[in-house]
C-alpha positions as CSV (number, residue, x, y, z in Angstrom):
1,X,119.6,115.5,78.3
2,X,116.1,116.4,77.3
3,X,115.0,119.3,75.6
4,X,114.2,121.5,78.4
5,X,116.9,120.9,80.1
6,X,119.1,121.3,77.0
7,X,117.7,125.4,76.5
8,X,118.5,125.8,80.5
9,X,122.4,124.7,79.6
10,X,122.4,126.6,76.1
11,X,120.8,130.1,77.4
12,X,123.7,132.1,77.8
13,X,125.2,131.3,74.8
14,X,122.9,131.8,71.6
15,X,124.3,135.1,70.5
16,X,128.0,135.1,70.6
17,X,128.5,135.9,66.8
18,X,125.6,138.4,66.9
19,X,126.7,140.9,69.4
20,X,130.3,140.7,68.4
21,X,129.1,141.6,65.2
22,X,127.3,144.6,66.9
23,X,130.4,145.3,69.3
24,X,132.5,146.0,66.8
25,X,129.9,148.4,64.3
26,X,131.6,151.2,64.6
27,X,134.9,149.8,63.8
28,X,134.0,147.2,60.7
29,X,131.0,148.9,59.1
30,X,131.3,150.9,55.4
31,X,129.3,154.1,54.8
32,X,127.7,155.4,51.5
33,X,127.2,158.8,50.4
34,X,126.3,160.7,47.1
35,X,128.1,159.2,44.0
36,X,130.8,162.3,43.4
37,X,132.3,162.8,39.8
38,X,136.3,163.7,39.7
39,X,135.2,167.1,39.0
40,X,132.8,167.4,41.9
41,X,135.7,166.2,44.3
42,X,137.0,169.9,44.7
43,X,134.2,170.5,46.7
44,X,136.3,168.5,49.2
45,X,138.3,170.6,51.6
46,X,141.3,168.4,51.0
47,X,142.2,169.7,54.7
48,X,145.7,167.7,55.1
49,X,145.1,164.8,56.4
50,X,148.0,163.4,59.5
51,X,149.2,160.4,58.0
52,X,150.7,157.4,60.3
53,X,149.8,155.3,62.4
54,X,147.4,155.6,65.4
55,X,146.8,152.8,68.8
56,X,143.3,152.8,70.8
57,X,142.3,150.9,74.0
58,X,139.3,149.5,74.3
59,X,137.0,149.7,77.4
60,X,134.0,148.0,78.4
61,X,132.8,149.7,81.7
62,X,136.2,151.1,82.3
63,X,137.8,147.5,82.3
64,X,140.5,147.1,78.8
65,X,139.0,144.2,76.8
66,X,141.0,144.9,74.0
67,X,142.9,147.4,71.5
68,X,142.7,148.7,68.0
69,X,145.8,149.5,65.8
70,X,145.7,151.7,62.5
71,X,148.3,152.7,59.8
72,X,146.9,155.4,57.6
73,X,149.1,156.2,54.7
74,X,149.2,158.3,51.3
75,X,149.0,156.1,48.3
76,X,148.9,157.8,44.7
77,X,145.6,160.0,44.4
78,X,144.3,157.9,47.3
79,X,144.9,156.3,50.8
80,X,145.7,152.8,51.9
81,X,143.7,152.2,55.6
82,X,145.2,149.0,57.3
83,X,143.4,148.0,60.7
84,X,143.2,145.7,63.5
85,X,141.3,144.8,66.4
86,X,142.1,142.5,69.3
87,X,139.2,142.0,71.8
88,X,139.0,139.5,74.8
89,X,135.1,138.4,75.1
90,X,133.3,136.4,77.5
91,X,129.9,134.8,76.2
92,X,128.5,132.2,79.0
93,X,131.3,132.3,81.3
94,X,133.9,130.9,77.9
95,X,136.1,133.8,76.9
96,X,137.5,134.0,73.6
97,X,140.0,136.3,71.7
98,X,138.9,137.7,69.0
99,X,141.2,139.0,66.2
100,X,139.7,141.4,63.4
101,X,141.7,142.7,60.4
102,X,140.5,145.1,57.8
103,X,142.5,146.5,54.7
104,X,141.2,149.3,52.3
105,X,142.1,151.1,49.6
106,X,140.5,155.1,48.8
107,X,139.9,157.7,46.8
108,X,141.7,161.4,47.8
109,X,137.8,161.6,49.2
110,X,138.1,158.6,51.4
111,X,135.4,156.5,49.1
112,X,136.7,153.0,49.5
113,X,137.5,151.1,46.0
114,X,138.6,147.5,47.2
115,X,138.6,145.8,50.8
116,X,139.8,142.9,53.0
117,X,137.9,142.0,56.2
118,X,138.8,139.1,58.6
119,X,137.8,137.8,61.9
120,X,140.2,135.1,63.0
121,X,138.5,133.3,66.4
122,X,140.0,129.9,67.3
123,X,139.6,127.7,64.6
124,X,137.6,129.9,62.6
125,X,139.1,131.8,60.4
126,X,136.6,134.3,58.1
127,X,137.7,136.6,55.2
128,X,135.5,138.3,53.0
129,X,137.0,140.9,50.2
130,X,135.7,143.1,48.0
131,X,136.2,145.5,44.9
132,X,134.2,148.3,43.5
133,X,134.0,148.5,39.6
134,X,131.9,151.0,38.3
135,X,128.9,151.3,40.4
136,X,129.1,147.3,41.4
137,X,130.7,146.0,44.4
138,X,131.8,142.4,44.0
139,X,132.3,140.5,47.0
140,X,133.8,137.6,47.8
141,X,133.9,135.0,51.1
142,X,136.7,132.8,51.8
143,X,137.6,130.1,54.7
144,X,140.6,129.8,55.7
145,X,140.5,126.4,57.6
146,X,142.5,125.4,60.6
147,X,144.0,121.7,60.6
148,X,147.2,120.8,62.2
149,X,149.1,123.9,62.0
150,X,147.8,123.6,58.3
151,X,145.7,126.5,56.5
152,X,143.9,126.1,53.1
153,X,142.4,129.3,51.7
154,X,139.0,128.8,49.5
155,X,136.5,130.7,47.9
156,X,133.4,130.0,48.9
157,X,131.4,131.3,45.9
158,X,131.5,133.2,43.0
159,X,131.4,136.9,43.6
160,X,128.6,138.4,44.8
161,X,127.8,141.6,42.6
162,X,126.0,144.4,44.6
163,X,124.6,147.5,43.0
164,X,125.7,151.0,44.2
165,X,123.6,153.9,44.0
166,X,126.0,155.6,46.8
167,X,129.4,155.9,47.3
168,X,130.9,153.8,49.6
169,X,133.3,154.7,52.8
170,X,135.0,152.5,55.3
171,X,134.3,153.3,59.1
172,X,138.5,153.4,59.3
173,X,138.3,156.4,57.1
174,X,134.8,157.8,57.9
175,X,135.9,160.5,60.2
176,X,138.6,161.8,58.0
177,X,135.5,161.6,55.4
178,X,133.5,163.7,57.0
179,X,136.5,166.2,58.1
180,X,137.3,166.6,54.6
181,X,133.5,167.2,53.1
182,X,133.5,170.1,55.3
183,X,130.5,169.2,57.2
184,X,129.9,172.2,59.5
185,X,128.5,172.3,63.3
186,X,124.9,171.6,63.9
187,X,124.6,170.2,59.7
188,X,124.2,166.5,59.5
189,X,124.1,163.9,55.9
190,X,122.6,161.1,55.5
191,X,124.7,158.1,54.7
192,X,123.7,154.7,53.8
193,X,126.1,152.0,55.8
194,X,126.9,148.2,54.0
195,X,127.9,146.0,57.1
196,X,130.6,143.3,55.6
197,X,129.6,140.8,58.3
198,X,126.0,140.7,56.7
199,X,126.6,142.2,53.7
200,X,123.5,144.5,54.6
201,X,123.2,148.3,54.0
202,X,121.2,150.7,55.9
203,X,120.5,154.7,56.4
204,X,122.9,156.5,59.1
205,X,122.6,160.4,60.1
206,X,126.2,161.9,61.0
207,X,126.1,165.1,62.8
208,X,128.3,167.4,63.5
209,X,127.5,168.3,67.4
210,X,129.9,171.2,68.1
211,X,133.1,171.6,70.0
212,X,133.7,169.6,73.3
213,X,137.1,169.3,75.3
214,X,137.7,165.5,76.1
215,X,139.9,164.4,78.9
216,X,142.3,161.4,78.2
217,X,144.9,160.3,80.5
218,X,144.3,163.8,82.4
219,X,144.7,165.9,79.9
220,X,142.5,168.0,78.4
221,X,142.5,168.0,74.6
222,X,140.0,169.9,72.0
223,X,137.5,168.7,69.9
224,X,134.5,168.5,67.5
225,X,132.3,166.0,68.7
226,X,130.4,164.0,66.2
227,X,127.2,161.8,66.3
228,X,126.0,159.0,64.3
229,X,122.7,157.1,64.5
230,X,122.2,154.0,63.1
231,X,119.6,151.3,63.5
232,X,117.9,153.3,66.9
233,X,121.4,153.0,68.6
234,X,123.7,156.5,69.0
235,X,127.2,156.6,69.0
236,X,129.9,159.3,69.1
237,X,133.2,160.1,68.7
238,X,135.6,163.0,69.3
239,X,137.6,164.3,66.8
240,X,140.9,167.0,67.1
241,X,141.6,169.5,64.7
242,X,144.0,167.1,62.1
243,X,141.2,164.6,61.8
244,X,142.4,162.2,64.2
245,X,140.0,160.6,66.2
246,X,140.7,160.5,70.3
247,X,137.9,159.0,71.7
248,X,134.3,156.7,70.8
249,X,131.8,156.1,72.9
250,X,129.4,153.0,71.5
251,X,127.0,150.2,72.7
252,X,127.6,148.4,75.6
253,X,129.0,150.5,77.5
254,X,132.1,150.1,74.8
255,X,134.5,153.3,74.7
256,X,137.8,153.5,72.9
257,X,140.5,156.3,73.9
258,X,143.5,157.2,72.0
259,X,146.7,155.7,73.0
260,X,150.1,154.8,71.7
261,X,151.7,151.6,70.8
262,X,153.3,150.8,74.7
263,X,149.6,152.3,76.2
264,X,148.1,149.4,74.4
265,X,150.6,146.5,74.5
266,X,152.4,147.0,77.7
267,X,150.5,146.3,81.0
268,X,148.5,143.6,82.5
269,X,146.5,141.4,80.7
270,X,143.6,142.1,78.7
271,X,140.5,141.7,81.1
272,X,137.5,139.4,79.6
273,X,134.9,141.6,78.4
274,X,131.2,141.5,80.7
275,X,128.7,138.1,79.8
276,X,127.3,139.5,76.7
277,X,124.7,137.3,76.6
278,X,123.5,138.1,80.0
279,X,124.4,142.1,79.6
280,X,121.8,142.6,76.7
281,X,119.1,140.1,77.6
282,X,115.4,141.0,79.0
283,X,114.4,140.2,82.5
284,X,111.1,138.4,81.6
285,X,108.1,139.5,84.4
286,X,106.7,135.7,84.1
287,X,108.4,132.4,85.1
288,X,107.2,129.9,82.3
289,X,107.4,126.4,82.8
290,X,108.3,124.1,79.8
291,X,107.8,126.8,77.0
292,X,107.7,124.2,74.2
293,X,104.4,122.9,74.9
294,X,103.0,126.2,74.5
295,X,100.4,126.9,71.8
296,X,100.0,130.2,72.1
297,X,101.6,133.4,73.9
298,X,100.3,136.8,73.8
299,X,103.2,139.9,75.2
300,X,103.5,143.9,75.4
301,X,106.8,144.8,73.3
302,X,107.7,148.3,73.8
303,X,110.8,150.9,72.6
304,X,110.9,149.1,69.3
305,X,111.0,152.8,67.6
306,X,112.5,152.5,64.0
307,X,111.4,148.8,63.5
308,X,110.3,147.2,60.4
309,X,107.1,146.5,61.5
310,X,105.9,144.5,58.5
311,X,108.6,142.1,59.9
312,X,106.4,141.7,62.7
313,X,103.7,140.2,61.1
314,X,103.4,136.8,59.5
315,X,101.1,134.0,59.8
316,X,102.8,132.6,62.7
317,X,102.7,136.2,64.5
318,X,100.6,138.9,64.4
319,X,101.6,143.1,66.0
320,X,98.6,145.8,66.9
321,X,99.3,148.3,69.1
322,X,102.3,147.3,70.7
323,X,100.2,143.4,71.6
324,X,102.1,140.8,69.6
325,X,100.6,137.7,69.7
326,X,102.0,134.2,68.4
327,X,100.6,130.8,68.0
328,X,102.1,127.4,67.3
329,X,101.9,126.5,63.5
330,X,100.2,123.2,62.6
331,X,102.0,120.6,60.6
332,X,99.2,119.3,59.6
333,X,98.0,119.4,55.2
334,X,101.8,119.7,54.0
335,X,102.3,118.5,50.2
336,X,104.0,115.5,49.2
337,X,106.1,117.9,46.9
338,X,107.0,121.0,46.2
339,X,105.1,122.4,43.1
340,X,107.0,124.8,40.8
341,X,104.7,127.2,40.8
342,X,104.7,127.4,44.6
343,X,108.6,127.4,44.4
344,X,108.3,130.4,41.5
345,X,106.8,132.9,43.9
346,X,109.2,132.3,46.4
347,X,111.8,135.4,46.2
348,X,115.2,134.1,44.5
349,X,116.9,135.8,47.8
350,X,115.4,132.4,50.2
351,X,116.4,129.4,47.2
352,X,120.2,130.7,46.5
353,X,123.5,130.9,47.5
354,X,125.3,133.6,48.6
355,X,128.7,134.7,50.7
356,X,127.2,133.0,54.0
357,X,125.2,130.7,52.7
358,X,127.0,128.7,49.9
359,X,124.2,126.2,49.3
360,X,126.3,125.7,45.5
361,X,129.6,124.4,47.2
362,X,130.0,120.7,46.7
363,X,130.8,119.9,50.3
364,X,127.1,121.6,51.2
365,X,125.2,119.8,48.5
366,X,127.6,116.4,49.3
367,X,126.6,116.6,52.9
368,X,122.9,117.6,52.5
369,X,122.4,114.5,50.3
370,X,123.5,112.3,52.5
371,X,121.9,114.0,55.6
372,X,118.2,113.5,53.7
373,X,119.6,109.9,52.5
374,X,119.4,108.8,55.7
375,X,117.2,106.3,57.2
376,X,115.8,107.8,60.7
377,X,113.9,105.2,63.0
378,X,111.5,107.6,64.3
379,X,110.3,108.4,61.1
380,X,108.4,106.1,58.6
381,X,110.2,106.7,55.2
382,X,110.4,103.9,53.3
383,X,114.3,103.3,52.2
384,X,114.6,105.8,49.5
385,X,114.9,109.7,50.1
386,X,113.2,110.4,46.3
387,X,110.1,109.2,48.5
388,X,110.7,111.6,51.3
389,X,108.0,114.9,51.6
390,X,110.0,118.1,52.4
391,X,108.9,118.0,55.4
392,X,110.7,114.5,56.2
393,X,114.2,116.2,54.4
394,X,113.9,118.9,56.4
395,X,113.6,116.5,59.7
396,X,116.3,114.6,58.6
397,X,118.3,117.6,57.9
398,X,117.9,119.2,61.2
399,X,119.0,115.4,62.9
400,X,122.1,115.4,60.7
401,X,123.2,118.8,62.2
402,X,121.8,117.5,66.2
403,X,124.1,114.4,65.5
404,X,127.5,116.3,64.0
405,X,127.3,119.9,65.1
406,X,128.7,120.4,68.3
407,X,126.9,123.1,70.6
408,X,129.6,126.0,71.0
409,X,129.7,129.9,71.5
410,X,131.3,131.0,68.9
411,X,132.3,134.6,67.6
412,X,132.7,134.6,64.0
413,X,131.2,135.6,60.6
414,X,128.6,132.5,60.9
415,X,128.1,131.0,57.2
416,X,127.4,127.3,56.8
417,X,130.6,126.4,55.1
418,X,132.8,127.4,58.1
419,X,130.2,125.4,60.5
420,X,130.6,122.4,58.3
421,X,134.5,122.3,57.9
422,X,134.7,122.8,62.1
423,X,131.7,121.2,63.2
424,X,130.7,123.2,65.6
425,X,128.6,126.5,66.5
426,X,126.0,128.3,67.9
427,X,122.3,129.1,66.9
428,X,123.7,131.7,64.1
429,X,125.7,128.7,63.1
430,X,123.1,126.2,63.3
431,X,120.5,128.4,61.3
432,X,123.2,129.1,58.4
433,X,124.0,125.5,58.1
434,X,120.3,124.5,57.8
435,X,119.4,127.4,55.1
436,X,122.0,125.7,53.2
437,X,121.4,122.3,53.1
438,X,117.5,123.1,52.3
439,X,118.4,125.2,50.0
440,X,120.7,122.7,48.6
441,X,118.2,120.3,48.1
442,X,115.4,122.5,47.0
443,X,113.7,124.0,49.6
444,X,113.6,127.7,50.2
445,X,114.8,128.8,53.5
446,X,115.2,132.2,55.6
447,X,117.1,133.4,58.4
448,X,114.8,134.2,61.6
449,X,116.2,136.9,64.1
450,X,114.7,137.7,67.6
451,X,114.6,136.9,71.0
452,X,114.0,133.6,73.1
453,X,112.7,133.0,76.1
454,X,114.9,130.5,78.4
455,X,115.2,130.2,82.0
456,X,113.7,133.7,83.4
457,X,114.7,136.0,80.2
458,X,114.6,136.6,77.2
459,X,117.7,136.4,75.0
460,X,118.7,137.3,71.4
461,X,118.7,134.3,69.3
462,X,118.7,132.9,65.6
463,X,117.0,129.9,63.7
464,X,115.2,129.8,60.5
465,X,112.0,129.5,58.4
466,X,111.9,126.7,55.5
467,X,109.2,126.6,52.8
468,X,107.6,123.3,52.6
469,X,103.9,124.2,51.3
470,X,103.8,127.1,53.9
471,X,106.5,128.7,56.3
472,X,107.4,127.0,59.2
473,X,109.8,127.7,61.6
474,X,112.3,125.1,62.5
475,X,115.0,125.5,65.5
476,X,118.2,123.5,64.6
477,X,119.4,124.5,67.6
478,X,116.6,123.1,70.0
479,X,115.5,120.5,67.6
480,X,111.7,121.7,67.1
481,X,109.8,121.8,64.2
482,X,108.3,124.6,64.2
483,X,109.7,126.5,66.9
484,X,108.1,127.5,69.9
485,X,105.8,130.2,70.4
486,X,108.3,132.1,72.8
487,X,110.8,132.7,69.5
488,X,109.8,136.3,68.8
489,X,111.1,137.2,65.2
490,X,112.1,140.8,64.7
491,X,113.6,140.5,61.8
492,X,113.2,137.9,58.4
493,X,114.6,137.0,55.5
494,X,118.9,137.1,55.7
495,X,121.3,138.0,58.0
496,X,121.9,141.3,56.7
497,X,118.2,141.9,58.9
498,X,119.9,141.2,61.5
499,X,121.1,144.4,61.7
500,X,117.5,145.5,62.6
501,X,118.0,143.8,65.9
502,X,121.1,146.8,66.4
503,X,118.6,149.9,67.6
504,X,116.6,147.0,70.0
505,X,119.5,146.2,72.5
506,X,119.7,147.6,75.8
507,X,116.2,149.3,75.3
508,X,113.4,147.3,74.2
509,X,111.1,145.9,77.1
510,X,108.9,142.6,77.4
511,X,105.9,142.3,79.3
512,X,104.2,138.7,79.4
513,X,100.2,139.2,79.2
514,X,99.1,135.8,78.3
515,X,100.0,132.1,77.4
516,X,98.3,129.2,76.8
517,X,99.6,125.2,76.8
């Protein structure tokens, strides 16, 4: 199958594990807010909070894709929060179901002190835990891999130790949070929200909105309805007077309503969720024929409000005024070697390992060595890999994972340890795998996030930058070095940017001005 031919087949399927991740935001996401000393807790209403546990459909354009099950209860001075999700979702016509767990345990305030998050989608099986000590979260990932009816739990890495300036809140207890500061109509706080699934943390605005009568199953209840923004994307939920929440509204056209335990067990099947990948890509105005040979493309990119912009510019691309125009890197004057002084002033963040990308685990460096050990025929070498240029490792690298990876949607946490143990992924999964083997062998790597464009549109998407004298951009997915011009990065550096991409779907617009071959 050749290349262009290949992106026609994959189009529909490159961002699987992203928008699950942003499907399920609301539910899965931690909050932050001031630091609060035990004495400053009696500013807290400590309104009693309705303990038990609590069932809620999920909708997706009024069809039930899935439902949501939580157990609230009073432990000591604190809570214990148990949840979980079960969604049905359809990426490229393949439907999986999707399982996500998440355990916490809180103050009487609601701040979370440890956690417990899992996504469980076929043979993927994704935890990641973590513990506050002091003003240090410590997080941990582990795989829990599939084989035979078998299951082996590992850590993945040491903990990862994240500084607090904020105290942090799960989303499972946000609302009863909020209740209990006594956050009054029209007032809002900032909060600052740490996503597990990228283990990235942002500024959120809640607002109280006033009271608003919600209808569910034809009755009429009351309510204080309640706003959050986040990333450029609003969402809302509806609150009654114990704190219990009756209804969310979110992307997608995503709404969950209270229910009980037979409203969301009993009944038909669940119904697979819309095409994702479709429902959020761009329309492009152009047809482009064989967009890898371009060298340079020149677009309009509007409703991009709240976006890093500085993440729009790098050598490869350059934003003014709304233009942003890209060019095809040259290969061309790459070192022989990496100097340490070129590798010093690379950020520590882009030559480490971390939860996702555990470049330090012995399978990762075990299989990275052998991938750049490799003899490749279309590439003069010589026999040893000492003798190979970074450039050469990284081709080699990028074969290894054409050759063993199978090309899958997959909705899961992607980290390169998870794609290596199941062989198989998508372009999140491709693009963690590669930042770990080049970071496993000594080559700084970063996580690219954007769009694509393939077949008529332009779809969210995933690869990566490597350092190998200067940034290049390198597709594991579609096998280029660098990647095309049509890959518009919106976001660089780790997948915790990814979350940048969250205030960008179902609103930003693309309008082709120029391209050249």
């Amino acid at each position: 199958m050749n290349l262009y031919k290949n992106r026609r087949f994959w189009s529909a399927a490159i961002i699987a594990c992203f928008m699950f991740v942003s499907l399920l935001v609301y539910r899965v996401e931690f909050y932050h807010g001031t630091f609060r000393t035990a004495s400053d807790r009696r500013e807290w209403s400590h309104k009693g909070m309705q303990t038990g546990e609590s069932w809620m459909n999920i909708f997706q354009n009024f069809k039930k894709i899935g439902y949501t099950h939580r157990i609230l209860e009073s432990v000591g001075d604190g809570y214990s929060i148990n949840e979980e999700t079960l969604m049905k979702i359809n990426t490229m016509g393949m439907t999986q179901e999707i399982r996500v767990k998440s355990a916490s345990t809180t103050g009487i305030d609601f701040a979370i002190k440890t956690f417990d998050f899992q996504i469980v989608s076929g043979s993927f099986n994704f935890a990641v835990t973590g513990e506050i000590k002091g003003n240090t979260l410590y997080v941990e990932s582990h795989d829990k891999i599939m084989k035979s009816q078998r299951s082996t739990d590992k850590s993945n890495s040491k903990p990862l130790e994240i500084p607090l300036e904020n105290r942090p809140y799960l989303t499972s207890g946000i609302v009863q949070a909020t209740v209990a500061s006594g956050l009054e109509q029209d007032k809002e706080m900032v909060l600052f929200v740490f996503d597990p699934s990228t283990l990235g943390q942002a500024p959120a605005t809640i607002k109280m909105e006033g009271n608003e009568d919600v209808v569910i199953n034809g009755k009429t209840f009351s309510a204080q309805k309640a706003s959050l923004y986040f990333k450029g994307a609003k969402q809302f939920a509806w609150i009654d007077e114990n704190g219990e929440v009756l209804k969310e509204q979110g992307l997608l056209g995503i709404t969950l309503v209270k229910t009980d335990r037979q409203g969301a067990l009993d009944g038909a099947a669940l119904e697979e969720s819309e095409d994702l990948t479709r429902l959020v890509s761009v329309k492009a105005d152009k047809t482009i024929e064989r967009p890898e040979q371009l060298t340079w493309f020149k677009l309009r990119v509007s409703n991009i409000d709240g976006q890093n912009i500085d993440s729009l510019n790098s050598e490869r691309q350059q934003w003014k005024d709304g233009i942003l125009t890209i060019k095809k890197e040259s290969l061309e004057g790459l070192p022989l070697v990496l100097l340490p002084e070129d590798l010093a002033a690379i950020d520590d963040r882009f030559k480490q390992s971390d939860a996702f990308i555990q470049s330090d685990d012995y399978r990762i460096r075990s299989f990275a060595k052998k991938a750049v050990s490799e003899a490749l025929s279309y590439i003069d070498t010589g026999n040893a890999s000492k003798t190979d240029t970074p450039m050469i490792k990284v081709q080699k690298m990028v074969a290894w994972i054409q050759k063993n990876i199978k090309r899958q949607p997959v909705i899961s946490l992607p980290n390169a340890l998870s794609t290596l143990q199941n062989r198989m992924g998508d372009c999140n999964e491709h693009a963690a795998l590669l930042a770990a083997f080049c970071r496993a062998t000594g080559i700084p790597a970063k996580i690219e996030a954007g769009m694509v464009y393939l077949n008529g549109r332009f779809y969210y998407h995933a690869w990566n930058s490597v350092f190998i004298g200067r940034w290049i951009t390198v597709d594991a997915l579609f096998n280029q070095i660098p990647a095309d011009v049509t890959h518009i990065s919106f976001s660089s550096g780790s997948q915790e940017m990814q979350l940048d991409l969250m205030g960008l779907i179902g609103r930003v617009k693309i309008e082709i001005l120029d391209y050249r071959q």
